[in-house]
NURORO-112334 format. One record per residue (C-alpha): residue number from 0; residue in one letter; y, x, z. Coordinates in nm, 2 decimals, always signed. Each point is the difference from the previous one (the first is absolute). Layout:
# residues N
@k->NUM	r->A	c2->Y	c1->X	c3->Z;
...
//
This chain:
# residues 307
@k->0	r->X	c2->-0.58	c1->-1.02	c3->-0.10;
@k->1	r->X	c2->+0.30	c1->+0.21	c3->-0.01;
@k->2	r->X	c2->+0.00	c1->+0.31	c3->+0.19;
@k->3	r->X	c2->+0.15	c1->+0.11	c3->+0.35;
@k->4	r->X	c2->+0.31	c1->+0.20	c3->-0.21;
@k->5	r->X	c2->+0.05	c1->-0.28	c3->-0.26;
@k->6	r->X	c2->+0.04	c1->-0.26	c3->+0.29;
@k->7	r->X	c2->+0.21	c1->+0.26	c3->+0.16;
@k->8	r->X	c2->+0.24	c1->+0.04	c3->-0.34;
@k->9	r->X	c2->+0.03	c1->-0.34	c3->+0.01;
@k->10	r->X	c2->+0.08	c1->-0.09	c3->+0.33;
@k->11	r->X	c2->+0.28	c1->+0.32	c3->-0.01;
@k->12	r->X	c2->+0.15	c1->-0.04	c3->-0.29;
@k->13	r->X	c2->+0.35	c1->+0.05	c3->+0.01;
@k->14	r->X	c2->+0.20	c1->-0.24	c3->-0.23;
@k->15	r->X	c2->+0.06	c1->-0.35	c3->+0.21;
@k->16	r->X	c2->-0.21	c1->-0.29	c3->-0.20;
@k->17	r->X	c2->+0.20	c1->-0.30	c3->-0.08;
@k->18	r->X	c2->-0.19	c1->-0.21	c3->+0.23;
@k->19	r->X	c2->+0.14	c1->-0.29	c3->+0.19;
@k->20	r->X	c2->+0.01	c1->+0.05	c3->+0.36;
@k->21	r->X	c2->-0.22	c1->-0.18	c3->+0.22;
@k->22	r->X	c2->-0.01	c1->-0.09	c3->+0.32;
@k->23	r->X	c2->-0.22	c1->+0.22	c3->+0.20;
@k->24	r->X	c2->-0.19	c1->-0.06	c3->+0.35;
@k->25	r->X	c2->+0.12	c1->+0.22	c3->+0.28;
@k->26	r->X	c2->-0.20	c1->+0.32	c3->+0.04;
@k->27	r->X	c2->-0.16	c1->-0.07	c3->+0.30;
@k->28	r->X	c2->-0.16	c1->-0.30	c3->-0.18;
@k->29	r->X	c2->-0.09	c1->+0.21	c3->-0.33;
@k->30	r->X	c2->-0.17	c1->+0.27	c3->+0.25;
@k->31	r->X	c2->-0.18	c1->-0.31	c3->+0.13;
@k->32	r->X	c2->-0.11	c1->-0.11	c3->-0.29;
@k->33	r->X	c2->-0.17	c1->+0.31	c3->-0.07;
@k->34	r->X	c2->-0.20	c1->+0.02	c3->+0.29;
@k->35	r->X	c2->-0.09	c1->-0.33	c3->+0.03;
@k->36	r->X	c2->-0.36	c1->-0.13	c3->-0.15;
@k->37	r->X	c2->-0.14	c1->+0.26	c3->+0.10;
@k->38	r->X	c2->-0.27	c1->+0.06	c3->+0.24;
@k->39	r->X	c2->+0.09	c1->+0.30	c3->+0.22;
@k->40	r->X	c2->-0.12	c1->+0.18	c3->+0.24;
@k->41	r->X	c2->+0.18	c1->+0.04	c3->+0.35;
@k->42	r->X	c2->+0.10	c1->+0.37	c3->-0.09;
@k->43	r->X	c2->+0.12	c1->-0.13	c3->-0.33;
@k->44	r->X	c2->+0.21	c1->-0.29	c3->+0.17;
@k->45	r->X	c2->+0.17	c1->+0.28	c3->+0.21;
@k->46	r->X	c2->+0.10	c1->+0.18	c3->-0.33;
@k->47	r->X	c2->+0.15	c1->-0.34	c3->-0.14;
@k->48	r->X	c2->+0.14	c1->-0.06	c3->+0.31;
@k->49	r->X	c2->+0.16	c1->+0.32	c3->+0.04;
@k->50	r->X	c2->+0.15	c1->-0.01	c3->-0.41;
@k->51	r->X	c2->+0.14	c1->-0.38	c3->+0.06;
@k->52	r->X	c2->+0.18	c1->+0.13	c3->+0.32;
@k->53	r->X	c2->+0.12	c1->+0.34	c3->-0.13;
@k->54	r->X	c2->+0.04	c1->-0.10	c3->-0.42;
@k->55	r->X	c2->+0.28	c1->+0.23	c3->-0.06;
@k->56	r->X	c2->-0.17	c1->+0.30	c3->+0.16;
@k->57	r->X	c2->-0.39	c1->-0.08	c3->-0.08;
@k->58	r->X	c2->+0.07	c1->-0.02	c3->-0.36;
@k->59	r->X	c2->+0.14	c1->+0.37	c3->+0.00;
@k->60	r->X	c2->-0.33	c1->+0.18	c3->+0.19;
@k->61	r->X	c2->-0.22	c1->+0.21	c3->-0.14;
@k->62	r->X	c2->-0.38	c1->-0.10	c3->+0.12;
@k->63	r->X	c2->-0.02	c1->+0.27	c3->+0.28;
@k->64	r->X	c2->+0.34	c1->-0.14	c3->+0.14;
@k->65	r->X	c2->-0.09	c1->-0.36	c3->+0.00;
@k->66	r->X	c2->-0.36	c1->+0.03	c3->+0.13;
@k->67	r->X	c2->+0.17	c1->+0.21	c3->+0.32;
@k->68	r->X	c2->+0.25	c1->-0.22	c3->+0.07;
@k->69	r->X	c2->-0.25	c1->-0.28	c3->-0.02;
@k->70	r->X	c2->-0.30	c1->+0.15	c3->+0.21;
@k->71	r->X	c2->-0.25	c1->-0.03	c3->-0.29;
@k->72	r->X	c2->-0.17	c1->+0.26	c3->-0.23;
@k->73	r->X	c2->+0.09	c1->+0.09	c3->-0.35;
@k->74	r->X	c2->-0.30	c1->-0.12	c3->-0.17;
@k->75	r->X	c2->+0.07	c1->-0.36	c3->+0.19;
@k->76	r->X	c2->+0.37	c1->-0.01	c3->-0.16;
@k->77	r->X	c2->-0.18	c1->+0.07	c3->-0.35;
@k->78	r->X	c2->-0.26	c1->-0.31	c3->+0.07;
@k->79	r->X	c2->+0.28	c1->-0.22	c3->+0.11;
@k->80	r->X	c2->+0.20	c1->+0.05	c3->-0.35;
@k->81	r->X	c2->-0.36	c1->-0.02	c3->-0.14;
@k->82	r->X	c2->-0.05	c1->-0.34	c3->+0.13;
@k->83	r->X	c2->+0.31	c1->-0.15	c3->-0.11;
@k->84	r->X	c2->-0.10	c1->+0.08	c3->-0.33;
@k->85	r->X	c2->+0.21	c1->+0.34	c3->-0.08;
@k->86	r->X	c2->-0.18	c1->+0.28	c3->-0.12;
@k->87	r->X	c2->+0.08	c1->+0.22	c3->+0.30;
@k->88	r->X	c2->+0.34	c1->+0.05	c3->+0.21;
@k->89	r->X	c2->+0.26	c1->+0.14	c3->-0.23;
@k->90	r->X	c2->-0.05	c1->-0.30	c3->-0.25;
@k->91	r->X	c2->+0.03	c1->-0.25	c3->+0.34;
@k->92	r->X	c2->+0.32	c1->+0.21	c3->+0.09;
@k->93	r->X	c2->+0.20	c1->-0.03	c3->-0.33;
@k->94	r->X	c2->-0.09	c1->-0.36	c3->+0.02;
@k->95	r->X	c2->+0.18	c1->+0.02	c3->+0.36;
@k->96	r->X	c2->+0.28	c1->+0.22	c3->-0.07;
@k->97	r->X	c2->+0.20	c1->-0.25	c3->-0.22;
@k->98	r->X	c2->+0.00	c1->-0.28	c3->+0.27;
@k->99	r->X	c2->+0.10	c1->+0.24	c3->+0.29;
@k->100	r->X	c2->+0.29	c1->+0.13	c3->-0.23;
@k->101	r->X	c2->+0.12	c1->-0.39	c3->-0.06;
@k->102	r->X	c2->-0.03	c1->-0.06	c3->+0.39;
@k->103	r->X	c2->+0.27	c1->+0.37	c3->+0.01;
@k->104	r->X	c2->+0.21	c1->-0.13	c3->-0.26;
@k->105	r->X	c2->+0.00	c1->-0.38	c3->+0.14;
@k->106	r->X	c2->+0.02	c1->-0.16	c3->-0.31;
@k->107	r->X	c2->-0.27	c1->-0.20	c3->-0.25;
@k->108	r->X	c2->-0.20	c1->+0.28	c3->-0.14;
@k->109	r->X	c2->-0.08	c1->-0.16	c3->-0.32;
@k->110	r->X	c2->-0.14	c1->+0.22	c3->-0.26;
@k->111	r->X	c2->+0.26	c1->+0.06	c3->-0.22;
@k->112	r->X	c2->+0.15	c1->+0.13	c3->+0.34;
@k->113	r->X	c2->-0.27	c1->+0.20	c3->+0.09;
@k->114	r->X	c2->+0.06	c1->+0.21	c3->-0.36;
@k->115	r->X	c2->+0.34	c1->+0.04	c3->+0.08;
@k->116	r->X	c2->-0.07	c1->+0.22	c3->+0.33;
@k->117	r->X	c2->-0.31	c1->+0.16	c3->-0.12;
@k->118	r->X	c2->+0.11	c1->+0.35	c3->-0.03;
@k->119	r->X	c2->+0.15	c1->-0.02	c3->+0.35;
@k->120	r->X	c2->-0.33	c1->-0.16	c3->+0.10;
@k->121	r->X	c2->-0.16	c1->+0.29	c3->-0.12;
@k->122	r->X	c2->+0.27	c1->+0.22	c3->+0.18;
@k->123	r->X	c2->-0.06	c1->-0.21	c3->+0.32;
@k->124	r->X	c2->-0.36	c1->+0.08	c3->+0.00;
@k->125	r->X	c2->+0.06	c1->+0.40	c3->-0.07;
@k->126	r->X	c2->+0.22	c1->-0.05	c3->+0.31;
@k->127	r->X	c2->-0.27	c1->-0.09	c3->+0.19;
@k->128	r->X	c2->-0.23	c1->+0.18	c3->-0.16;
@k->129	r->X	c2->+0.16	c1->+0.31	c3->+0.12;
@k->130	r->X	c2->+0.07	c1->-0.12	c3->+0.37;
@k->131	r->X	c2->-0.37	c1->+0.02	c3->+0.03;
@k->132	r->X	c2->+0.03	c1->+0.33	c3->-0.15;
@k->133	r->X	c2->+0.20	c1->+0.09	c3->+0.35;
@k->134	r->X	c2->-0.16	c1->-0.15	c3->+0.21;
@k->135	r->X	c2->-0.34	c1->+0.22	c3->-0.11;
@k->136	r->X	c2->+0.22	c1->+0.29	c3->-0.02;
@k->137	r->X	c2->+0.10	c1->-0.02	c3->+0.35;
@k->138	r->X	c2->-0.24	c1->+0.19	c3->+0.11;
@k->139	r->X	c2->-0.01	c1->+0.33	c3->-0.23;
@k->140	r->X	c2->-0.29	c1->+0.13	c3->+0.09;
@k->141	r->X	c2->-0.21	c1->-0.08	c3->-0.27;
@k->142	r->X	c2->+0.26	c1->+0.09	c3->-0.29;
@k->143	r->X	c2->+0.05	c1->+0.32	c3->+0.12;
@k->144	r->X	c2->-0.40	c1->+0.11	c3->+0.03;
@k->145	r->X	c2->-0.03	c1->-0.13	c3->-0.31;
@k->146	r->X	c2->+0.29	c1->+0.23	c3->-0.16;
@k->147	r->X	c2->-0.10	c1->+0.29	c3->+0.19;
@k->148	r->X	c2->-0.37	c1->-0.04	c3->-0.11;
@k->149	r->X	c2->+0.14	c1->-0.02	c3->-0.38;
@k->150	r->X	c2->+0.23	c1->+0.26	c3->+0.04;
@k->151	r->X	c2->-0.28	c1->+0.25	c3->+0.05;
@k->152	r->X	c2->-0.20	c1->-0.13	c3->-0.27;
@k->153	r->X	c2->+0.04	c1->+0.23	c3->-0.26;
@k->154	r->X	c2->-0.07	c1->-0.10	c3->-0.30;
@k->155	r->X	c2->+0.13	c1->-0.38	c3->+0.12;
@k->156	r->X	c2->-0.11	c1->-0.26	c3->-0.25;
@k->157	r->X	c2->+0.21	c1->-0.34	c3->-0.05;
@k->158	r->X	c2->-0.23	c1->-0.30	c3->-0.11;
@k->159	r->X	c2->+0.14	c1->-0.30	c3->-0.19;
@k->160	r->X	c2->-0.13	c1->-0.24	c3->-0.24;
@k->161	r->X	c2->+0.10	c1->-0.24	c3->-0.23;
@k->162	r->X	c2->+0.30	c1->-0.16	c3->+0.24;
@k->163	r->X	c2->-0.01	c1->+0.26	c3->+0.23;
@k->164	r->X	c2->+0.12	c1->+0.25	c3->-0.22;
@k->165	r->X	c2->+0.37	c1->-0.07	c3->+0.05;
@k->166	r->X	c2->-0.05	c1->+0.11	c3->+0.36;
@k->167	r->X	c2->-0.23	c1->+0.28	c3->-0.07;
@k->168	r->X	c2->+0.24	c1->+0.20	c3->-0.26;
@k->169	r->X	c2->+0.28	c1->-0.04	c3->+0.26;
@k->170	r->X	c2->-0.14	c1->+0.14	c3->+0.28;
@k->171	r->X	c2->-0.20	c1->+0.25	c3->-0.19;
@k->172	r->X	c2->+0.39	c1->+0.07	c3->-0.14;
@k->173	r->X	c2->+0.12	c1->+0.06	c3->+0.32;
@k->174	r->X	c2->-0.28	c1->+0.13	c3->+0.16;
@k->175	r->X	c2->-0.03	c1->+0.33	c3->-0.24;
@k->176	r->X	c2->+0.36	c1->+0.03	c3->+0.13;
@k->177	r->X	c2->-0.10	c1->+0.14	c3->+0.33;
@k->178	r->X	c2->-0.37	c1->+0.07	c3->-0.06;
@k->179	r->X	c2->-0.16	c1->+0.28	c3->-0.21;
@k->180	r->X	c2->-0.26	c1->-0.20	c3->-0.18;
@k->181	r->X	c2->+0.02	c1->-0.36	c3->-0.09;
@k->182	r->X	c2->-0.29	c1->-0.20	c3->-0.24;
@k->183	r->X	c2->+0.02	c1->-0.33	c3->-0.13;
@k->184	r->X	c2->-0.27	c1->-0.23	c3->-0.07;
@k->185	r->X	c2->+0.11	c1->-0.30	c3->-0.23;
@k->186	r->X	c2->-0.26	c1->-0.02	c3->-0.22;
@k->187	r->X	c2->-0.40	c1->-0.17	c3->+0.13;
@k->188	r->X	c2->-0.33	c1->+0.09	c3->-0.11;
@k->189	r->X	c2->-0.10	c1->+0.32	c3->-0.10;
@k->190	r->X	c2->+0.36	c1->+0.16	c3->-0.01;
@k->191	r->X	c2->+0.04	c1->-0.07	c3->+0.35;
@k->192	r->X	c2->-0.30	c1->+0.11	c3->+0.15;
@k->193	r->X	c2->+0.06	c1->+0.37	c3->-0.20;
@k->194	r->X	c2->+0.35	c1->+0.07	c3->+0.17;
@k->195	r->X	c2->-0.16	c1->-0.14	c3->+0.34;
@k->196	r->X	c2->-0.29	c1->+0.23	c3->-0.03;
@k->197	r->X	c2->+0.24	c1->+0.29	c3->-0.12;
@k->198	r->X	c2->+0.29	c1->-0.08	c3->+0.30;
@k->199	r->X	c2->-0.33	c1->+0.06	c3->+0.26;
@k->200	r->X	c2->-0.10	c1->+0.31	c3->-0.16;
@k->201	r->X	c2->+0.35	c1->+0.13	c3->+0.04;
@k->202	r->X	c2->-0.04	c1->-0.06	c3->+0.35;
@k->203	r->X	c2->+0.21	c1->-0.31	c3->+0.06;
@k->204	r->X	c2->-0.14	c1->-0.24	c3->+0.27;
@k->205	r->X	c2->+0.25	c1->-0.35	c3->-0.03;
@k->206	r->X	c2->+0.06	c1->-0.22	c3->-0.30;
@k->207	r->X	c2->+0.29	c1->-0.29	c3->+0.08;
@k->208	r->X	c2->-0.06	c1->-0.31	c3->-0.20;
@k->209	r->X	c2->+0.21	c1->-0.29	c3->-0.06;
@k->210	r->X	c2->-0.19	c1->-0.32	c3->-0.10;
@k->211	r->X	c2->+0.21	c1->-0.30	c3->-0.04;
@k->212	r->X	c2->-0.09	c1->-0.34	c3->-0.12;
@k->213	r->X	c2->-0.22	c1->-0.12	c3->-0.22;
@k->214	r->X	c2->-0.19	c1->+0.27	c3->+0.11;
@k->215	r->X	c2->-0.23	c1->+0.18	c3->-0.26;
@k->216	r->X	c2->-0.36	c1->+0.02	c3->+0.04;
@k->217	r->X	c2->+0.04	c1->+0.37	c3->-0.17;
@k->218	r->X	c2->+0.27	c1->+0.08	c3->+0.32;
@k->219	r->X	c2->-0.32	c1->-0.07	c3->+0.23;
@k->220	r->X	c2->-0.18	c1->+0.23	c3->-0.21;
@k->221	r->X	c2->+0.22	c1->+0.28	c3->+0.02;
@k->222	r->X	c2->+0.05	c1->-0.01	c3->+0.35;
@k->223	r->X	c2->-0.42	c1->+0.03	c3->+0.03;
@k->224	r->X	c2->+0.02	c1->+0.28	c3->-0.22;
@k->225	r->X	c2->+0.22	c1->+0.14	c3->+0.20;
@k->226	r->X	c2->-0.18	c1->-0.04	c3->+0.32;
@k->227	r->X	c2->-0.29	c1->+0.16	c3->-0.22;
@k->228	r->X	c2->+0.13	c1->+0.26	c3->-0.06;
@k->229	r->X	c2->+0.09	c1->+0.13	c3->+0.36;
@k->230	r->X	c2->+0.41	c1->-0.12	c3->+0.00;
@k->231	r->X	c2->+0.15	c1->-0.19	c3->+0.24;
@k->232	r->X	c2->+0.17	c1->-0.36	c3->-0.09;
@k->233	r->X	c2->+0.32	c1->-0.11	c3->+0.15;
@k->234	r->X	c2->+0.06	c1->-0.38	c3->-0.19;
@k->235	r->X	c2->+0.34	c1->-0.15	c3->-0.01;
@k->236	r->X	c2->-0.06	c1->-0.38	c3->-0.03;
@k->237	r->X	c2->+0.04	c1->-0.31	c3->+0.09;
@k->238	r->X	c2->-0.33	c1->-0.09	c3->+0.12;
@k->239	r->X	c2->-0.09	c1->+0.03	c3->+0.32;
@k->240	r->X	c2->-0.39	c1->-0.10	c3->-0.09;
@k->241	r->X	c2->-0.22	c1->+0.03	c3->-0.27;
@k->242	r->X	c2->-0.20	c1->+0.26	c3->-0.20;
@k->243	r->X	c2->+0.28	c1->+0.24	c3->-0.11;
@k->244	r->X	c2->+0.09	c1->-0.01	c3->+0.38;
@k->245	r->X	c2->-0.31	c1->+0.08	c3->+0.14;
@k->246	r->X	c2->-0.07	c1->+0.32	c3->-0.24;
@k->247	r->X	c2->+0.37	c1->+0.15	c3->+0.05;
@k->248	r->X	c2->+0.02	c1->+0.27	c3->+0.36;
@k->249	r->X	c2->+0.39	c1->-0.13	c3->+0.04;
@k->250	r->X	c2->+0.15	c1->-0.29	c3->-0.05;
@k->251	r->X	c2->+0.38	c1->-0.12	c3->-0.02;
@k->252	r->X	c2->+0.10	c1->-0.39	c3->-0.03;
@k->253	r->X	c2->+0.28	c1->-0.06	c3->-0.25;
@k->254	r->X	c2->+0.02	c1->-0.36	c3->-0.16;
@k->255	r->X	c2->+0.12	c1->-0.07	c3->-0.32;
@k->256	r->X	c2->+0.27	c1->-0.26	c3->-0.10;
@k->257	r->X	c2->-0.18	c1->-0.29	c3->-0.19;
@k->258	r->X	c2->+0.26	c1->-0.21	c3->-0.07;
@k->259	r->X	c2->+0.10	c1->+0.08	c3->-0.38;
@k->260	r->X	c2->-0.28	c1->+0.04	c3->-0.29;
@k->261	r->X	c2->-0.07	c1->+0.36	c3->+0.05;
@k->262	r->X	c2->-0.01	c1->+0.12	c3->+0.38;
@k->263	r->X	c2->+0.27	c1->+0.25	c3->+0.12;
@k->264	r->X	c2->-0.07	c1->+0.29	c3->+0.24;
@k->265	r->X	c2->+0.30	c1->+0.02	c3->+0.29;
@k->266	r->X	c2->-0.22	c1->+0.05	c3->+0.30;
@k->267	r->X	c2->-0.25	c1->+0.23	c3->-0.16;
@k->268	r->X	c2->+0.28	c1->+0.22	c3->-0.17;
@k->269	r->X	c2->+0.19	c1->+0.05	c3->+0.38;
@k->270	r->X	c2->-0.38	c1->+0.08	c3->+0.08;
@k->271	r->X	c2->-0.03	c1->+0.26	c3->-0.22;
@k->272	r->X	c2->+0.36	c1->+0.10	c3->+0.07;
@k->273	r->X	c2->-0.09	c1->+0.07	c3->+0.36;
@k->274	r->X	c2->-0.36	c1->+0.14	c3->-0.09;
@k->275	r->X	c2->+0.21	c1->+0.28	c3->-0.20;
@k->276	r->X	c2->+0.20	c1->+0.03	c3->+0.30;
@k->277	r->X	c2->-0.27	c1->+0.08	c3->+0.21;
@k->278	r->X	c2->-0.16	c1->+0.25	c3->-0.21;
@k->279	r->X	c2->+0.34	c1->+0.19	c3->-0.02;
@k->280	r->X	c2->+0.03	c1->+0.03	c3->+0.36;
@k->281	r->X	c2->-0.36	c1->+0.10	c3->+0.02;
@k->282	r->X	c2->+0.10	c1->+0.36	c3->-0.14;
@k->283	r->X	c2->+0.38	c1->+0.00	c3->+0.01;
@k->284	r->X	c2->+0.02	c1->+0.39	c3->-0.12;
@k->285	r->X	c2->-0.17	c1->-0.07	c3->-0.32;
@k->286	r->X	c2->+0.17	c1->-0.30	c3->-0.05;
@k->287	r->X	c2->+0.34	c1->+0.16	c3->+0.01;
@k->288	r->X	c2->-0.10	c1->+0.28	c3->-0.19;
@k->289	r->X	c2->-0.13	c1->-0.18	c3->-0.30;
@k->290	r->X	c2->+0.27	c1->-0.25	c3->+0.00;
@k->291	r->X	c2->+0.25	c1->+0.32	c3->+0.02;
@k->292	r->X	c2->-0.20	c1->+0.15	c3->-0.35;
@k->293	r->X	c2->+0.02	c1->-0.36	c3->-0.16;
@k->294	r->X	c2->+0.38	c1->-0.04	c3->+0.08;
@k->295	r->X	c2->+0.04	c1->+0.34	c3->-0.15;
@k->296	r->X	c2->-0.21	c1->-0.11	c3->-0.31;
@k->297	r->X	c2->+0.21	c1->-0.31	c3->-0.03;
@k->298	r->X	c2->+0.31	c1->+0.20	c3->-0.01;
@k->299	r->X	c2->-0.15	c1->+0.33	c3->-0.22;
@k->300	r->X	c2->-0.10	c1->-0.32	c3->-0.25;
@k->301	r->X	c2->+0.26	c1->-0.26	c3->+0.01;
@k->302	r->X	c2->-0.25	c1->-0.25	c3->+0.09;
@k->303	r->X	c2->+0.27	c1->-0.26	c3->+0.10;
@k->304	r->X	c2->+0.35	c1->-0.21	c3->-0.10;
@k->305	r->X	c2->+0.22	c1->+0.13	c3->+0.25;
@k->306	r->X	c2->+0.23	c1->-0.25	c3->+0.09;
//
């Protein structure tokens, strides 16, 4: 069986096929299709019901969204996809996001179609990806106990594995910016468990970790060392259940795009964005004063082109 990410390459790639087109059933009859020959139960039927009568919208949602604007839980969403056959709700979702799009567009989305808009598919679903993003952030409350907390963490550590690393290294970049002592944790095992031990004898009490998809078992173990070890966990994810969720003290929602073969990180980057943000203006003198001494630093060393 190929994997989630080869089915994903395939169905993204770029280049247009030199298929003939063919005529294609209208997309309320393709979300039919889906649903139907299956037994569901009357919760389920709502969340059907709801998708057929708002396609363009319900493809789009993240699981949190689409349960709330149902009624339902999250876990029920999960069964539904589950007993349609998909192996949980982002696979049931991609499989829904190329018929909402040809219901946008108007037209017959065959597939050679379908390749031709991929990337701004994918752009689409970053779009909404980071509408949801807004929405959370409308009430800032969270954010900015979370960046005040870190901001006073000293040493800070910055957790990110495998994936995750991307993220990690550029808030960690950032981060030493405007705070005096910034660790990164990018490697598992053994390695990580030293410079989480070490960060708590230091006296730092918070370690931010950003775990995206496919999420590592060795990302879970890190985060329990962590815990272990006396630190706090503030998780950037996702998830909104599961294991990694239910170790971490904090946790902020960003989804990922899934669209292309390898997922990109919109949502979670304006997250972090706005995380840095929040521990700036959690200690405003020190921030100016170390961004005054790395301006001067820049300039004593040439660091950049000027323009």
């Amino acid at each position: 069986m190929p994997s989630d990410q080869q089915s994903r390459a395939q169905a993204s790639a770029i280049t247009p096929g030199r298929l003939e087109p063919a005529a294609a059933p209208a997309p309320t009859d393709r979300v039919l299709a889906l649903f139907g020959g299956h037994r569901l139960s009357p919760g389920q039927r709502r969340i059907a019901q709801y998708i057929t009568d708002h396609l363009t919208e319900a493809a789009f949602l993240s699981i949190t969204d689409l349960a709330e604007r149902v009624g339902v839980s999250q876990p029920s969403v999960t069964r539904f996809a589950a007993s349609l056959g998909f192996s949980g709700y982002p696979a049931l979702r991609e499989a829904l996001q190329p018929i909402a799009l040809s219901a946008v567009a108007g037209l017959p989305d065959t597939r050679e179609e379908i390749r031709r808009n991929e990337l701004q598919a994918a752009v689409d679903a970053e779009i909404e990806n980071l509408e949801n993003l807004r929405r959370v952030l409308a009430d800032t409350n969270q954010v900015l106990d979370v960046g005040r907390e870190l901001a006073r963490s000293v040493p800070l550590t910055i957790l990110g594995l495998r994936i995750s690393v991307s993220l990690a290294e550029y808030f960690a970049y950032a981060a030493r910016r405007i705070h005096p002592d910034v660790r990164t944790v990018t490697r598992g095992g053994s390695v990580a468990y030293d410079t989480l031990l070490q960060s708590r004898a230091a006296g730092g009490t918070w370690v931010l970790a950003f775990a995206m998809p496919r999420h590592a078992h060795e990302t879970l173990a890190a985060i329990r060392a962590a815990r272990r070890a006396g630190l706090r966990v503030a998780l950037i994810t996702e998830l909104a259940l599961g294991r990694l969720v239910e170790e971490a003290d904090e946790v902020l929602l960003a989804s990922t795009g899934s669209r292309l073969v390898f997922d990109s990180y919109a949502a979670p980057g304006v997250l972090s964005a706005a995380l840095l943000q929040a521990m700036a203006d959690a200690d405003p003198q020190r921030t100016q004063a170390r961004l005054e001494d790395y301006e001067q630093a820049a300039e004593q060393h040439n660091f950049f082109i000027e323009d």
